[in-house]
C-alpha positions in Angstrom: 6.9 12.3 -25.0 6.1 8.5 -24.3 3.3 7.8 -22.0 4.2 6.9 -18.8 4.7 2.9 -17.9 0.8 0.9 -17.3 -1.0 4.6 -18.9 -2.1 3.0 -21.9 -3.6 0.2 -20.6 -6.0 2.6 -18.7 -7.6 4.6 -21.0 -9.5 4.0 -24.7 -11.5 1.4 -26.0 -11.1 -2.2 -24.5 -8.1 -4.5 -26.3 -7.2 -8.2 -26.6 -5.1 -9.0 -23.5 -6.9 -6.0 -21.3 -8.6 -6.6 -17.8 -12.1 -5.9 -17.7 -14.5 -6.0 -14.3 -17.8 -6.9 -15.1 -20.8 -6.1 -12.5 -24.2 -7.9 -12.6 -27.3 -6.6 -11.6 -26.7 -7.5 -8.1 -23.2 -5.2 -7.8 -21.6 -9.0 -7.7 -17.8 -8.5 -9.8 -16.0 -10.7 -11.9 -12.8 -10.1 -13.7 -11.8 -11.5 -16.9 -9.0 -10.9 -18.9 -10.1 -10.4 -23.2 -9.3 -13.1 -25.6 -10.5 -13.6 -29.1 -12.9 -16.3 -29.6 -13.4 -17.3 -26.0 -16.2 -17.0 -24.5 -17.6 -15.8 -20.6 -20.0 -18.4 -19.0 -22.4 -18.5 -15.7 -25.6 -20.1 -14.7 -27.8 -17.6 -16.5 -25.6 -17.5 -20.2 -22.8 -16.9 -21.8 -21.6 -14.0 -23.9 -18.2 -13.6 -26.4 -15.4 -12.0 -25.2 -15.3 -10.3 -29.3 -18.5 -8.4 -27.9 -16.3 -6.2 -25.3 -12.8 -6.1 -28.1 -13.1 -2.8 -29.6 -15.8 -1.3 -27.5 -15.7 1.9 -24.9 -15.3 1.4 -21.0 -18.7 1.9 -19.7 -20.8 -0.7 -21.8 -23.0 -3.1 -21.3 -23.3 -6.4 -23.1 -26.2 -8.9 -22.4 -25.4 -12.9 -22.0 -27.7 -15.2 -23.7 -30.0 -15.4 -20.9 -30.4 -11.5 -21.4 -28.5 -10.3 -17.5 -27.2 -7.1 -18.3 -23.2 -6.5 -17.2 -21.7 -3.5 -16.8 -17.9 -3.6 -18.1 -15.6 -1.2 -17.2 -11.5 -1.6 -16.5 -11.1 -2.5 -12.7 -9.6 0.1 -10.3 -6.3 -0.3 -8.9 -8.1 -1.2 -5.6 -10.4 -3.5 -7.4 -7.4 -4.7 -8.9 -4.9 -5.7 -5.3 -8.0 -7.1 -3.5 -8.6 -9.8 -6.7 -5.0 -11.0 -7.6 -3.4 -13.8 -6.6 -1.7 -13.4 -2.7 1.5 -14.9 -0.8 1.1 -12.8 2.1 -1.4 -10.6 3.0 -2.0 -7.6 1.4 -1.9 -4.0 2.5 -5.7 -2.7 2.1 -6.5 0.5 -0.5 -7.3 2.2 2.8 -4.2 1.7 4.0 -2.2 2.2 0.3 -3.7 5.4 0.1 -2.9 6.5 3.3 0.8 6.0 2.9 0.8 7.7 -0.1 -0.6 10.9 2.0 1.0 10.8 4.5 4.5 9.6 3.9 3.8 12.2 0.9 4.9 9.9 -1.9 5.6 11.9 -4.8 6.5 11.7 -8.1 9.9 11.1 -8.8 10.9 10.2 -5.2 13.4 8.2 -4.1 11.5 5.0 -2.2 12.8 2.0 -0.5 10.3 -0.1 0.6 10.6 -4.1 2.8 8.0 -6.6 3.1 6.8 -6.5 -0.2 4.0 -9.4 0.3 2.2 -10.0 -2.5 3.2 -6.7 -4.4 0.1 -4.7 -3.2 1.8 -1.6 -2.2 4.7 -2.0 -4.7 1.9 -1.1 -7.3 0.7 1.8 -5.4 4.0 3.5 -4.9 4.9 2.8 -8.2 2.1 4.6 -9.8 2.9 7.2 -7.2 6.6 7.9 -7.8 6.0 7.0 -11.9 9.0 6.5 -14.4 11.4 8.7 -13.2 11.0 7.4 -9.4 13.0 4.6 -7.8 11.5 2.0 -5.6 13.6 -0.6 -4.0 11.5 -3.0 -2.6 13.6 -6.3 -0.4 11.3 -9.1 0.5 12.7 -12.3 2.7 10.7 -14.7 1.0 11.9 -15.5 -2.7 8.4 -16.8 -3.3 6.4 -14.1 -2.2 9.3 -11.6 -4.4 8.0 -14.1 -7.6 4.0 -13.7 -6.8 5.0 -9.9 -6.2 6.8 -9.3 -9.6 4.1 -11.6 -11.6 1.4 -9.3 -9.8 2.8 -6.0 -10.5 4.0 -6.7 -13.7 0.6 -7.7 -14.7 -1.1 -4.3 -13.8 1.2 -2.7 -15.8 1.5 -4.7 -18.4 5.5 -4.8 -18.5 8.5 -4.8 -15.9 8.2 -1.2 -14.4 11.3 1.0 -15.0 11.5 2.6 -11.4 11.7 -0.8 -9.8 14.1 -3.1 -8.1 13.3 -6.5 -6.2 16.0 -8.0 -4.1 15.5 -11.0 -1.6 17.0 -10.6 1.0 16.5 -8.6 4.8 16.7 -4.9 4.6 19.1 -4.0 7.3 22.1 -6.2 5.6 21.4 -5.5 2.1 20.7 -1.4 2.0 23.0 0.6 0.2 20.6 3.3 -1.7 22.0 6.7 -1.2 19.8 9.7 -0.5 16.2 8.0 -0.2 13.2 10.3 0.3 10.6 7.6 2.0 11.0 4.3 3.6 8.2 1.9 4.4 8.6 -1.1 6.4 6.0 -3.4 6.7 7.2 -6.1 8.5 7.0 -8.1 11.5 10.2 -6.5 13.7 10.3 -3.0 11.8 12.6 -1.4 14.7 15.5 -4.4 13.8 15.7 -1.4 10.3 16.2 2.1 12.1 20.0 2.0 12.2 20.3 0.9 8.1 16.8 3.3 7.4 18.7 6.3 9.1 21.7 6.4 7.4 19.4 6.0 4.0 16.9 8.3 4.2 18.1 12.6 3.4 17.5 14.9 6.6 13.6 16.1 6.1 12.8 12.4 4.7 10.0 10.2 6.1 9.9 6.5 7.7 6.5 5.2 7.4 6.0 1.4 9.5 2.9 -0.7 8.8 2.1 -2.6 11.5 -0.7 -5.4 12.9 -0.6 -5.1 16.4 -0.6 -2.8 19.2 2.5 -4.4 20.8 4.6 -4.0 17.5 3.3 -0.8 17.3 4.5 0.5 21.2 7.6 -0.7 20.6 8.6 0.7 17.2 7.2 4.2 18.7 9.7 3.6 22.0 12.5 2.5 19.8 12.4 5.3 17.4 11.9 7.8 20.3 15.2 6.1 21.8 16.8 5.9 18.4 17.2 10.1 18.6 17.5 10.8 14.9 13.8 11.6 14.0 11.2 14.0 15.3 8.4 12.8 17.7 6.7 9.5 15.6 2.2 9.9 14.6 0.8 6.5 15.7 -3.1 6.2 13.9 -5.6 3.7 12.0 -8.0 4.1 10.1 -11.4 2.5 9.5 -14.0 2.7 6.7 -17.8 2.5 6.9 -20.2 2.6 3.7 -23.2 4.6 3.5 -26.8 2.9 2.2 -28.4 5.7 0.1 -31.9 5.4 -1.3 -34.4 7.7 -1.1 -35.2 8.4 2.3 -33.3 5.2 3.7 -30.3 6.8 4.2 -27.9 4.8 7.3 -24.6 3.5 7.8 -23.8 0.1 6.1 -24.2 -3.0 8.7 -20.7 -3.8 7.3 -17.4 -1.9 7.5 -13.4 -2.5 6.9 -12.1 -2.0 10.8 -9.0 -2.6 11.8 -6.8 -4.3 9.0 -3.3 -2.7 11.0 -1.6 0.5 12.3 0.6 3.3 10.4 3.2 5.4 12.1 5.3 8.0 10.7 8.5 10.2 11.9 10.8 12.4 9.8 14.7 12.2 9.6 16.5 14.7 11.7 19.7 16.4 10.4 22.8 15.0 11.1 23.7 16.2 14.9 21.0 17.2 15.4 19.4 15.8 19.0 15.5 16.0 19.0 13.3 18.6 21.0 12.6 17.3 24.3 9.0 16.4 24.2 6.7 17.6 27.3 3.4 14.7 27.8 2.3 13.4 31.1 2.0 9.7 30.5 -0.4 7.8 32.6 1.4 6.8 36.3 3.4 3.3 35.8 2.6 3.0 32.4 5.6 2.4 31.9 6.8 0.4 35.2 8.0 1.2 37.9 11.6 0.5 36.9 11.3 2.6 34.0 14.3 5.1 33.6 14.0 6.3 29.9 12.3 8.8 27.6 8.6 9.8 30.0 9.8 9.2 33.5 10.7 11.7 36.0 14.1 10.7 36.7 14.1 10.3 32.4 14.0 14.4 32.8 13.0 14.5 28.9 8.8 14.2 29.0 8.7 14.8 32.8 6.7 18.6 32.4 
């Protein structure tokens, strides 16, 4: 049984062409990628790259001004936050929480739009592995060629499971029976009608968006829209933790807000969705307001 597509490159003693991260004494990173006879330079001394060929992740090799580096492989998240961007990418906080909670899983069936700078393409396809499919369609051929170079250089070859197109979503979808659908893009409810008729009853729409605008109104439109199940709206944040000896506190720093995630789940055909009973706050939405939350709406009135 072959390994599966990128494995090899993760495990075993470090190669000719591999990525390693290196960490000075000051947790400061750099990445470099191993080549005979060359040679890693800074201010306080160099060191061969034939010292790291051959050797187990984990090491430590001294320059010539004898600082210490520890060299191990770099983590996928090491990895998205160091390569080269178009766009922005989507943060390993993030990543990780699409995987969990639009349950990616191997072998699943993913189309994905706004592909950026490849970030999440690499996440998803380490997710679905080999005998997944992701479909990825990005506007912007450019940011489609800094994707493909990016996520072709983590694993080390054109992945199987993928397909790029350039092109918009909504006029180019034709994949039958998809599992999970992530939009990450600037008008993701412009998608429900084409995403709908894609994804198989049970199946999940995850949206990744930067505002709290974008995100009321993909909420409202896939509440309109009637073929999924009420839509989760959340963030999430990420603080680090100083621990030594007694000093134990919360890092001054933290990753806040980088963008919002919603999910919803595909109804089956026919099939009109519970009415859902909230009391939204009085005028929140206007005055005017007729639809889904009023009182003359009928269907959150209670």
């Amino acid at each position: 049984m072959s390994e599966p597509t990128g494995a090899a490159r993760r495990r075993g003693p470090f190669k000719v062409g591999d990525q390693v991260q290196l960490t000075d004494p000051k947790g400061r990173h750099y990445t470099i990628t191993l080549e005979e006879g060359k040679s890693f330079h800074t201010h306080k001394g160099a060191f061969p790259h034939d010292e790291l060929i051959g050797v187990p992740e984990g090491s430590v090799v001294r320059t010539t001004g004898n600082v210490a580096y520890l060299a191990l492989r770099p983590l996928l998240p090491d990895y998205v936050l160091s390569m080269p961007r178009g766009a922005a990418v989507v943060y390993p906080k993030d990543a990780g929480q699409v995987l969990a909670m639009a349950d990616i899983f191997p072998g699943a069936r993913v189309v994905e739009a706004g592909v950026g700078s490849g970030s999440l393409s690499t996440f998803l396809l380490r997710a679905i592995g080999d005998q997944g499919m992701l479909h990825s369609y990005e506007r912007r051929a450019d940011f489609a060629d800094i994707a493909q170079q990016n996520v072709e250089r983590y694993f080390g070859s054109p992945h199987p499971a993928w397909t790029l197109t350039v092109g918009d979503l909504q006029d180019n979808l034709s994949d039958p029976d998809v599992d999970r659908v992530i939009l990450d893009m600037l008008a993701p409810w412009e998608c429900l009608e084409a995403v709908s008729k894609a994804l198989v009853p049970g199946g999940i729409l995850c949206a990744y968006v930067a505002t709290t605008t974008q995100m009321a109104r993909m909420v409202e439109s896939i509440r309109e829209f009637g073929t999924f199940n009420e839509p989760q709206a959340w963030e999430t944040m990420v603080r680090n933790w100083h621990v030594e000896g007694l000093a134990v506190r919360p890092d001054h720093r933290m990753i806040g807000h980088t963008g919002f995630l919603l999910t919803a789940r595909r109804l089956a055909d026919g099939v009109e969705p519970p009415l859902r009973r909230r009391r939204p706050a009085k005028g929140a939405y206007g005055e005017d307001y007729t639809g889904p939350g009023s009182q003359s709406g009928g269907r959150a009135s209670s």
